[in-house]
C-alpha positions as CSV (number, residue, x, y, z in Angstrom):
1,X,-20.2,-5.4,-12.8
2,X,-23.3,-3.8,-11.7
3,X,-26.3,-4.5,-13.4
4,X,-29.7,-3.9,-13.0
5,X,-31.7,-7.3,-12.5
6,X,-34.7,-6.2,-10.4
7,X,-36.1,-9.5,-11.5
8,X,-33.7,-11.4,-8.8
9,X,-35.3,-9.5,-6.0
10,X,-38.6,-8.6,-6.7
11,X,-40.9,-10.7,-4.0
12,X,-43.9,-12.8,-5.3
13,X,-47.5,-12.9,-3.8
14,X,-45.9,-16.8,-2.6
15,X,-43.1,-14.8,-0.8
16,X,-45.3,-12.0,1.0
17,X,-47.6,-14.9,1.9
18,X,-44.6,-17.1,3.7
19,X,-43.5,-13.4,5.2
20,X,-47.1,-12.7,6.3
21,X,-47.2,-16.4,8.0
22,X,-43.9,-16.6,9.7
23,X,-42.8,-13.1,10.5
24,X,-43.9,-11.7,14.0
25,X,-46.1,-8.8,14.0
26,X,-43.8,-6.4,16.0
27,X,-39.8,-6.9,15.7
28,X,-37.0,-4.4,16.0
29,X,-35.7,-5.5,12.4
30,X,-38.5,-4.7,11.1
31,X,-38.6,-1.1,12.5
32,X,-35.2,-0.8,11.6
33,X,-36.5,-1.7,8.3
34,X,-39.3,1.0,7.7
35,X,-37.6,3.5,10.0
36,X,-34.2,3.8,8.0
37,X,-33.9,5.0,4.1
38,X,-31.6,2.0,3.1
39,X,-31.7,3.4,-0.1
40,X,-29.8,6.6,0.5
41,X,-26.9,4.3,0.8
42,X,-27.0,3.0,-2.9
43,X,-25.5,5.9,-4.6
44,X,-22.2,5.8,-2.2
45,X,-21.9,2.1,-3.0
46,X,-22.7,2.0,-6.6
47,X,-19.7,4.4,-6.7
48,X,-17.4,1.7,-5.8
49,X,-18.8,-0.5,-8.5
50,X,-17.7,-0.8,-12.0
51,X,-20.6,-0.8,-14.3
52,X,-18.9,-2.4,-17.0
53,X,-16.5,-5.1,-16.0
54,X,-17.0,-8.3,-14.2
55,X,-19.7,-10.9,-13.5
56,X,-22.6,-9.3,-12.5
57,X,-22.8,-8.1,-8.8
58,X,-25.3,-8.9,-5.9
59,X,-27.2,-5.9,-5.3
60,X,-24.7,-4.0,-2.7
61,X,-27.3,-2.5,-0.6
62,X,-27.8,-6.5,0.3
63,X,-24.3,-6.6,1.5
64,X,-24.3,-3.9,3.3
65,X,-27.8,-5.2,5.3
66,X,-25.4,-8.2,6.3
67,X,-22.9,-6.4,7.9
68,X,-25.2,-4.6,9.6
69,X,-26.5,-8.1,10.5
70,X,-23.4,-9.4,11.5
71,X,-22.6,-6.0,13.9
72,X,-26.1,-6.1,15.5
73,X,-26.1,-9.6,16.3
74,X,-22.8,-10.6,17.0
75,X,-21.8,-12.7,14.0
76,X,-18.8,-14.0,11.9
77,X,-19.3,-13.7,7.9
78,X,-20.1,-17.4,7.7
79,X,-22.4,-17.4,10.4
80,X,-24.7,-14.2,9.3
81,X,-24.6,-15.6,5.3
82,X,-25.7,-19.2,7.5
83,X,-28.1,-17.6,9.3
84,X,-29.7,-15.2,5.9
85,X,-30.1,-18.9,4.4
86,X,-32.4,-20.1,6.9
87,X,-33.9,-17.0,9.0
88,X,-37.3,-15.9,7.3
89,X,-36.7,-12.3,9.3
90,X,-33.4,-12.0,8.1
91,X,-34.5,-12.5,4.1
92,X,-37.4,-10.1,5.1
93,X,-34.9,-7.4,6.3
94,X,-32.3,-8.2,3.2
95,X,-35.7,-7.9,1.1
96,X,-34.7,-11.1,-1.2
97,X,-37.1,-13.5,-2.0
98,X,-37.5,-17.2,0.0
99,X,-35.6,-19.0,-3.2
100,X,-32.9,-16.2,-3.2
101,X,-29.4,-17.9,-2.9
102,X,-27.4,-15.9,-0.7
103,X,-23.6,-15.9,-2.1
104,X,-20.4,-17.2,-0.3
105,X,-19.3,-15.7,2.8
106,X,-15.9,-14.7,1.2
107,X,-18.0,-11.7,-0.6
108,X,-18.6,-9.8,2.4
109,X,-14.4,-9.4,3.0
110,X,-14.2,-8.3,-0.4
111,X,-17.0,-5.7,0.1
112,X,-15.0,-4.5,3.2
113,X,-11.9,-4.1,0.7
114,X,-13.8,-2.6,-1.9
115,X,-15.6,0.1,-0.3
116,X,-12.6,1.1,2.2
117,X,-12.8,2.9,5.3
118,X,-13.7,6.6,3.4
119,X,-16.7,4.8,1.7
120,X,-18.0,3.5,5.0
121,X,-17.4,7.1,6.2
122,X,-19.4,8.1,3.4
123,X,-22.2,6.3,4.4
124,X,-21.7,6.9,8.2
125,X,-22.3,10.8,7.1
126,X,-25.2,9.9,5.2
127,X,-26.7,8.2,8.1
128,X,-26.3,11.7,10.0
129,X,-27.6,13.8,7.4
130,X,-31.0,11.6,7.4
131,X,-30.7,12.0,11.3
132,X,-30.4,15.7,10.5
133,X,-33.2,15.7,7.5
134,X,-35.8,14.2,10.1
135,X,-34.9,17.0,12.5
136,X,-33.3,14.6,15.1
137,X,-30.1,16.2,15.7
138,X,-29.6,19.5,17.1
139,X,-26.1,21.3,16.8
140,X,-27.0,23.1,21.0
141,X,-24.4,20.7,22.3
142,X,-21.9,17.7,21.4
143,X,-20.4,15.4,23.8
144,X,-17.2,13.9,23.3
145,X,-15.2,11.0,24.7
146,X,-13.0,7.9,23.8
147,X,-12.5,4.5,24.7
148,X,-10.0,1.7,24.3
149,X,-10.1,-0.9,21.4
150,X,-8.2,-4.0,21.9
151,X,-6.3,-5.4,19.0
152,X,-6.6,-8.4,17.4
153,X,-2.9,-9.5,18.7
154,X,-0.9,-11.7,21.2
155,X,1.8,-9.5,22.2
156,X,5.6,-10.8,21.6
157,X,8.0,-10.3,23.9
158,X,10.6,-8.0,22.1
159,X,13.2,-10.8,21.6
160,X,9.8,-12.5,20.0
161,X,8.8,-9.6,17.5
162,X,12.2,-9.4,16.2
163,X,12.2,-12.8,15.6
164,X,8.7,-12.6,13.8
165,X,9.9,-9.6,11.9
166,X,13.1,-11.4,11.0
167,X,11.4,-14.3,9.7
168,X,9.5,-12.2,7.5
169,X,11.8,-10.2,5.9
170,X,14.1,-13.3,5.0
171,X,10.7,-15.3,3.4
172,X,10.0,-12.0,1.4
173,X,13.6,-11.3,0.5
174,X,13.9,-15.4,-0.8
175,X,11.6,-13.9,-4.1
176,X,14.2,-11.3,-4.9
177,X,17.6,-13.3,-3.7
178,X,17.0,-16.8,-3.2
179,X,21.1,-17.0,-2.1
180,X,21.1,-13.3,0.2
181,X,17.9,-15.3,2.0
182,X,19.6,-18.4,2.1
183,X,22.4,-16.9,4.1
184,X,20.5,-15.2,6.4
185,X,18.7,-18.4,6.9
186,X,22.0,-19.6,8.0
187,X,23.3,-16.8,9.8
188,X,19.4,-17.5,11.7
189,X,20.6,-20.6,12.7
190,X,24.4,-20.2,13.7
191,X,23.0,-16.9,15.8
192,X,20.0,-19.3,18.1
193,X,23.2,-21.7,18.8
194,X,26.1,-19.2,20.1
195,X,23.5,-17.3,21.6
196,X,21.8,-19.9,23.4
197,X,21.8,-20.1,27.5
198,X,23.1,-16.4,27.6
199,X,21.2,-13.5,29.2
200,X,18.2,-12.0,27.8
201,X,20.4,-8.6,26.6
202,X,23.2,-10.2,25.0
203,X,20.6,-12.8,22.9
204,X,18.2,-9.3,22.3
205,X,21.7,-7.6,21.2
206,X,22.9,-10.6,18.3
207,X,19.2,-10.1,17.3
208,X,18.9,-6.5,16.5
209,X,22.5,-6.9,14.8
210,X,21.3,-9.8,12.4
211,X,17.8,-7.8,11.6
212,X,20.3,-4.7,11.2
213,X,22.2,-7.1,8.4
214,X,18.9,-8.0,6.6
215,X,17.7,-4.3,6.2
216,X,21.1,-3.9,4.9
217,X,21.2,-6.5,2.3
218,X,17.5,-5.0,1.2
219,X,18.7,-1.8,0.5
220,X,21.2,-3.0,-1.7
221,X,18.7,-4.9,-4.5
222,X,18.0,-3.2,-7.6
223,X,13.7,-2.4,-7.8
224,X,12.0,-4.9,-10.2
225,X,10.7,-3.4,-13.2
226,X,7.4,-1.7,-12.3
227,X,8.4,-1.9,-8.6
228,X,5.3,1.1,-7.8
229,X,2.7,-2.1,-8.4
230,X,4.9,-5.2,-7.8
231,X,2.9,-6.5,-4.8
232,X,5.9,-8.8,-3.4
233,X,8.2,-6.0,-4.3
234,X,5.7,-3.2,-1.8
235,X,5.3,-6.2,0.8
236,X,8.9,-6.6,1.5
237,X,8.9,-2.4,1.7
238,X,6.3,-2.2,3.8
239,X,8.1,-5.3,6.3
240,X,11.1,-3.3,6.0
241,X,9.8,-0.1,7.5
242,X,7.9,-2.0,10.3
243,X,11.3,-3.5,11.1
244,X,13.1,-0.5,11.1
245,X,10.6,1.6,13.5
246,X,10.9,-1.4,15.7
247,X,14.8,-1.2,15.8
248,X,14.6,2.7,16.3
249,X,11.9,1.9,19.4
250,X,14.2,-0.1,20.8
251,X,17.3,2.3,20.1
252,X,14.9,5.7,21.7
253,X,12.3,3.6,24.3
254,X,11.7,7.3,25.2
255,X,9.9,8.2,22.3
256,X,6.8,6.0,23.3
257,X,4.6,4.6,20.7
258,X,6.3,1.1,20.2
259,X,5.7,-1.3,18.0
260,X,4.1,-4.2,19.5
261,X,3.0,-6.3,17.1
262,X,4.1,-7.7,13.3
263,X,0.7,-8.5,12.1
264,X,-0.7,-5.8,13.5
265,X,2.1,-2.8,12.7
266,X,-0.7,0.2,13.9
267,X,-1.5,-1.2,16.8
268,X,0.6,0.6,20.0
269,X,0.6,0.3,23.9
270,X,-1.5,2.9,25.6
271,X,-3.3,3.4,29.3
272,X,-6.9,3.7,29.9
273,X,-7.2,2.5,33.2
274,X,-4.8,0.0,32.9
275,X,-2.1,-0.9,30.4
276,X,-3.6,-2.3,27.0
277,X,-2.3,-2.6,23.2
278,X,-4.8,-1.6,20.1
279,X,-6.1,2.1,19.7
280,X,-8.7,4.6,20.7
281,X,-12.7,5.2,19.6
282,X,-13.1,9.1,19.7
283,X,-16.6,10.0,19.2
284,X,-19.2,13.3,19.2
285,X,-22.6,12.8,20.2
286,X,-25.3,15.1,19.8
287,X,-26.6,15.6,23.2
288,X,-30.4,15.4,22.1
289,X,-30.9,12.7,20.3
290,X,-28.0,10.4,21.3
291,X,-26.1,10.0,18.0
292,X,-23.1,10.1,17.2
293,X,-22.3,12.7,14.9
294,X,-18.4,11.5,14.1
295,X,-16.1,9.1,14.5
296,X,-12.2,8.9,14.5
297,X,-10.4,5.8,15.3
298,X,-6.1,6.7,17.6
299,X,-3.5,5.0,18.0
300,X,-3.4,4.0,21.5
301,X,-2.2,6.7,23.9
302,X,-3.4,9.7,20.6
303,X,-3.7,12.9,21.2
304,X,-7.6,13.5,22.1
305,X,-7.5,17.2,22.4
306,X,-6.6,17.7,19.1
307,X,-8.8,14.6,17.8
308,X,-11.9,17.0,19.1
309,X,-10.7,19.8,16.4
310,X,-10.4,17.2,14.2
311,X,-14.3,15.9,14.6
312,X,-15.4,19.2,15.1
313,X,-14.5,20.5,11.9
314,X,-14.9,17.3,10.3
315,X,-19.4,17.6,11.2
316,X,-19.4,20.8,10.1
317,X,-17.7,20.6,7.3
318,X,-19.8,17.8,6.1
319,X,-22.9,18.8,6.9
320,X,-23.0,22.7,6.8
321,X,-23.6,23.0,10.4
322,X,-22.6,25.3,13.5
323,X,-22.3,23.3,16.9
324,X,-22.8,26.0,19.9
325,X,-21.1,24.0,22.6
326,X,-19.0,20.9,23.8
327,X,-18.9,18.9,26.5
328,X,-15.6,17.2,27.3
329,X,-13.3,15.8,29.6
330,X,-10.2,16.9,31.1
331,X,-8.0,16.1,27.9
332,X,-9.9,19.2,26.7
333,X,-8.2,21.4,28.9
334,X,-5.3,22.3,26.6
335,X,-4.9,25.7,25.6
336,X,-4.2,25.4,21.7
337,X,-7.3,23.1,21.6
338,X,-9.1,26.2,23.4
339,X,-8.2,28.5,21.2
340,X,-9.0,26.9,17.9
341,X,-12.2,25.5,18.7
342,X,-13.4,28.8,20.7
343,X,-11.7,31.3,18.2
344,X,-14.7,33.0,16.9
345,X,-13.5,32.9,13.0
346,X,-12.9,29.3,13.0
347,X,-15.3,26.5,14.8
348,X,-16.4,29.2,17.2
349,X,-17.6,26.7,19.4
350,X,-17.8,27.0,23.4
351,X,-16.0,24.3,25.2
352,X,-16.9,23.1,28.5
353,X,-14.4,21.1,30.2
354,X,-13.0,20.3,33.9
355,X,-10.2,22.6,34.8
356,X,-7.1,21.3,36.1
357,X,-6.5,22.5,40.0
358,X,-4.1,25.5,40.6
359,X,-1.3,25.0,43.1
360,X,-3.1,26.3,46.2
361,X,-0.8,28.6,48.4
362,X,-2.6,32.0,49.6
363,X,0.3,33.2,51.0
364,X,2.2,33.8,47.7
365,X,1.9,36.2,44.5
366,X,-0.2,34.0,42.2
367,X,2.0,34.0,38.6
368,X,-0.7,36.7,37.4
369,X,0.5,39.1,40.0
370,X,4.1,39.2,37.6
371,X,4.2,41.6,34.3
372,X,5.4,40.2,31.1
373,X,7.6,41.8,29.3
374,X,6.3,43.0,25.6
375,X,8.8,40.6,23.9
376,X,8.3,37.9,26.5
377,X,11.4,37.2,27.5
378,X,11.2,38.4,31.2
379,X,8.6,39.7,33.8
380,X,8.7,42.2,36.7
381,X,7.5,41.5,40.0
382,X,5.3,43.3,42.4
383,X,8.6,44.7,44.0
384,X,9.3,45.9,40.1
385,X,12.4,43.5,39.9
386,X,13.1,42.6,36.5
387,X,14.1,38.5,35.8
388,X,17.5,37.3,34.7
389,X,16.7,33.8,33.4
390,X,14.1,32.5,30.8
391,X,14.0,29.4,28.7
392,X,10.8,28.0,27.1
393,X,9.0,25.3,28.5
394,X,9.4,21.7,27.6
395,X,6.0,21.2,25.9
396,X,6.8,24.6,24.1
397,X,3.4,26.4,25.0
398,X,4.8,29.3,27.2
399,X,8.1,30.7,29.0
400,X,9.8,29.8,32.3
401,X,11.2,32.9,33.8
402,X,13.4,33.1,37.2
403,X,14.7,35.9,39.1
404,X,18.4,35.5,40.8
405,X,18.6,34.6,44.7
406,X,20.2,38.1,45.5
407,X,17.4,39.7,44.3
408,X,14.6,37.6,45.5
409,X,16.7,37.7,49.2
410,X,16.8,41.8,49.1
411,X,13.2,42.2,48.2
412,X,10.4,43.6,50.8
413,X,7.7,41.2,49.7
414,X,10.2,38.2,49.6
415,X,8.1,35.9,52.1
416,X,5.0,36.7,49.9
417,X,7.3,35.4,47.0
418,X,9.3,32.8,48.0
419,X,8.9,29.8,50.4
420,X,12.2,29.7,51.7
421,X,13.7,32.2,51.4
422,X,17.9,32.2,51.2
423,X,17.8,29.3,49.6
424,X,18.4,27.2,46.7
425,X,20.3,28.6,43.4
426,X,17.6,30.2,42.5
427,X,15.2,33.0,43.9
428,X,11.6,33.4,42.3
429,X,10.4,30.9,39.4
430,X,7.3,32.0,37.1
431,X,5.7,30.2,34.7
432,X,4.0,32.1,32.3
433,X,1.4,30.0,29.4
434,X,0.9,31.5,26.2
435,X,-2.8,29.8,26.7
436,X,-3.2,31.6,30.0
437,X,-6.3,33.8,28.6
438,X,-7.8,30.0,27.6
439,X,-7.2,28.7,30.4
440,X,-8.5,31.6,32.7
441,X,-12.0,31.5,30.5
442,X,-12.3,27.8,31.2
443,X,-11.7,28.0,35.1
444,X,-14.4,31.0,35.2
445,X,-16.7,28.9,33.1
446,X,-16.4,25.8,35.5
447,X,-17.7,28.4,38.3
448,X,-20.8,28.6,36.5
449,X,-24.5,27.3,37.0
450,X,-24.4,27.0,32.4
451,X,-21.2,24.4,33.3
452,X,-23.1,22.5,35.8
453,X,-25.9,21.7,33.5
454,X,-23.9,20.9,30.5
455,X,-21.8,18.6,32.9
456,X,-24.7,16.9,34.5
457,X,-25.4,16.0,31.0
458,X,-21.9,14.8,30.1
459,X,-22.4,11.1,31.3
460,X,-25.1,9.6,28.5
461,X,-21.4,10.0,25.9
462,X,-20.4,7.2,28.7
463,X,-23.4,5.5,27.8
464,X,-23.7,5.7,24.1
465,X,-19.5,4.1,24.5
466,X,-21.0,1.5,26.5
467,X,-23.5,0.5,23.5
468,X,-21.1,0.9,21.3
469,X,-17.9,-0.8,22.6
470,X,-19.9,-4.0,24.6
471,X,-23.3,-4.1,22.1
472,X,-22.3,-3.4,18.9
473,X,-18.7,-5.1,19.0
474,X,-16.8,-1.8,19.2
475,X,-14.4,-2.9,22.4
476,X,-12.3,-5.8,20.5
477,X,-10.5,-5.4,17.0
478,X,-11.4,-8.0,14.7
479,X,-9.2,-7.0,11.9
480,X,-5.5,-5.9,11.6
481,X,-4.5,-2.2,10.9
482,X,-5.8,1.2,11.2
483,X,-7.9,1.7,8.2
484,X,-10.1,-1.9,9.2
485,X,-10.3,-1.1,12.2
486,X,-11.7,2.4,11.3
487,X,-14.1,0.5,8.6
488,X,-15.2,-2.0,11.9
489,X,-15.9,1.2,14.0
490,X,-18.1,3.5,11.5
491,X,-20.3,-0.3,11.5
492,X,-20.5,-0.1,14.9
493,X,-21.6,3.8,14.9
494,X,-24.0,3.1,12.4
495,X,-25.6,0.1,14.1
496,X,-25.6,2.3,17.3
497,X,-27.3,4.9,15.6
498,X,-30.2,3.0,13.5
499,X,-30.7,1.4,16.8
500,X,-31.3,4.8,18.1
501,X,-32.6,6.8,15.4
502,X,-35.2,4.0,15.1
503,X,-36.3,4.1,18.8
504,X,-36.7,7.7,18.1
505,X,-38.8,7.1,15.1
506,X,-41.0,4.7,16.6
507,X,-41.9,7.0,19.9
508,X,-42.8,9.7,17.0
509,X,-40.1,12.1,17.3
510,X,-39.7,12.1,14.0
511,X,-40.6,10.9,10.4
512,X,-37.9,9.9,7.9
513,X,-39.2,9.9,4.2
């Protein structure tokens, strides 16, 4: 329940006295303090609250100070309530007097839970519009990059996480068919002995047969009455479509995206230098002031071109805005991301981004030298031959047109067309992009003096990730799933940016009221 009880945290002349005494004259707390409206954030969280039912609830605004705490200096929940107890500068920042009692550390994972990762958006937003308000971010450029988050997991081999996954789904069945998990329990048993000393495919085999017998004997109970909010009754669900995209990554291993973890079900193996499981921080940056202007948390190995549409829209959106430009790297040089974010009826933004090299042979007819057709199912060629072949392309984003040996071999320009000529099963290949006007645009825009500026600028994104991932506690998980680990990373864009909206402040570049 939310109440109004002013009385708990009103400080006394003893309180401003012991403050006045203790705390040091200049501390970055105490900018971040005076520099930040703290109170813009009490109407998103008072949302969250009910004001009728409950005991009454420690002013929120207080809990949200301690995570803030906890993200700035590196602490657990016990250790930042601890340290509130004792710190004078932390009861200064929290605003609480000296004989406040702090309440159990247990709160601050139920204020995580009750405000969910859309309410810490909410506030993350907020943060931006006061960044906005105070005239500190400009909408001339946005940078955008990602880096790798490491889950919170020790990653089972695959003979381990269907064990893991087994074991769960027989303890969850044993509260719906005590004698179905019983059996299983059995069938466990018999399976480790027969199975025992043989090689690592026929034990991985028995394995994904017995976890294929438990997902079978699932289907066939009846729902409990009220299954929609029967929480044993959604837990076994959930467990039973974790163990059934595992099963299907191990059926199609081609698919990519595996399962690598039962406690963590989100988590997925991706590459960012090297191999690692968890997901992916994308961020926007205004290039100005250094803050991030959005946030979206991948799964590893997501698609970042179309994350940057996805931000994109998501800033303006919320705040009314036009970005001009972007700055990105080379995952934005994909031609549908082009053309949505540069279409001048929808985010009409200008993308700079590195252009991927051409296949560099003078002596041949580039692919722009060959007509297409009006129903693009062919091309003609500079000796106005006419192809025979066309199939689209595997990433379905253009054609791939060819022209038969015979008439590749009895054409005049056939050593400015071919390599090797009389040869092969085929004569001329062309590949012709749908994208190709995108992708032209970009190439001419890397040419430019406009795209060595904006690039030269491109590195402080690098930075702010830096700050981010190995000062605010961005780079390792701490929580399992996709929507806690979003709630952890809009803390750590938030503590990046008071950090930096408060430096800003405090050199005068701005005045928040």
């Amino acid at each position: 329940m939310l109440m109004e009880q002013n009385w708990r945290y009103r400080l006394s002349d003893f309180d401003h006295a012991v403050f006045d005494a203790l705390l040091p004259a200049e501390h970055s707390l105490r900018d971040m303090l005076e520099c930040i409206p703290w109170e813009e954030f009490t109407p998103i969280l008072e949302g969250y609250y009910d004001p009728n039912r409950g005991q009454p609830a420690i002013k929120p605004l207080i809990i949200l100070k301690l995570e803030f705490l906890r993200y700035v200096y590196r602490l657990s929940d016990r250790q930042v309530v601890d340290r509130g107890g004792t710190d004078v500068l932390f009861r200064y920042f929290l605003q609480i007097p000296v004989s406040f009692q702090l309440p159990d550390a247990s709160v601050l994972a139920k204020f995580r839970g009750r405000i969910g990762p859309e309410g810490f958006k909410a506030m993350f937003d907020r943060l931006v519009g006061c960044a906005r308000e105070a005239g500190l971010v400009q909408d001339r450029l946005r940078l955008k990059d990602a880096s790798h988050v490491i889950a919170n997991i020790a990653v089972p081999t695959v003979l381990k996480l269907l064990g893991q996954i087994r074991d769960r789904l027989i303890d969850s069945l044993a509260k719906f068919d005590s004698e179905m998990s019983s059996g299983f329990r059995m069938a466990t048993d018999q399976m480790r002995e027969q199975t025992e000393g043989l090689d690592p495919e026929a034990r991985l085999e028995s394995r994904v047969l017995l976890v294929r017998d438990i997902l079978d004997g699932i289907k066939q109970l009846i729902p409990p009455a009220e299954a929609n909010t029967n929480v044993d009754w959604q837990k076994l669900q959930a467990l039973r479509q974790v163990a059934e995209k595992i099963l299907d990554d191990q059926a199609h291993p081609e698919k990519g995206h595996r399962t690598v973890s039962v406690v963590d079900k989100d988590a997925r193996r991706g590459k960012h230098g090297d191999w690692y499981d968890g997901y992916v921080l994308d961020v926007l940056m205004d290039a100005d002031s250094e803050i991030i202007t959005q946030i979206a948390v991948l799964e590893a190995g997501g698609d970042e071109a179309k994350s940057a549409i996805s931000l994109l829209n998501s800033e303006q959106q919320t705040h009314g805005n036009q970005v001009e430009q972007m700055s990105i790297d080379g995952a934005g040089f994909n031609g549908a991301m082009l053309r949505e974010i540069e279409n001048p009826e929808g985010l009409n933004v200008k993308v700079f981004t590195p252009p991927k090299d051409l296949p560099v042979n003078e002596d041949l007819f580039p692919s722009s030298a060959f007509k297409l057709s009006e129903d693009g199912r062919s091309v003609t060629c500079p000796g106005n031959q006419t192809s025979s072949y066309s199939q689209t392309a595997s990433r379905g984003s253009g054609m791939i047109l060819r022209f038969t040996r015979p008439q590749c071999d009895s054409c005049a320009f056939v050593a400015q067309c071919v390599t090797t000529p009389q040869s092969g099963a085929f004569g001329r290949t062309v590949r012709k992009n749908e994208y190709e006007a995108e992708y032209a645009r970009a190439r001419e825009r890397a040419e430019t003096e406009e795209y060595a500026s904006i690039r030269r600028q491109h590195p402080a994104i690098e930075r702010k990730l830096n700050d981010v991932m190995n000062y605010c506690g961005g780079r390792f998980a701490k929580y399992w799933g996709h929507e806690k680990v979003r709630i952890q990373q809009y803390m750590c864009g938030m503590t990046s940016n008071i950090k930096q909206m408060t430096r800003l402040i405090v050199r005068g570049c701005a005045v928040i009221v």
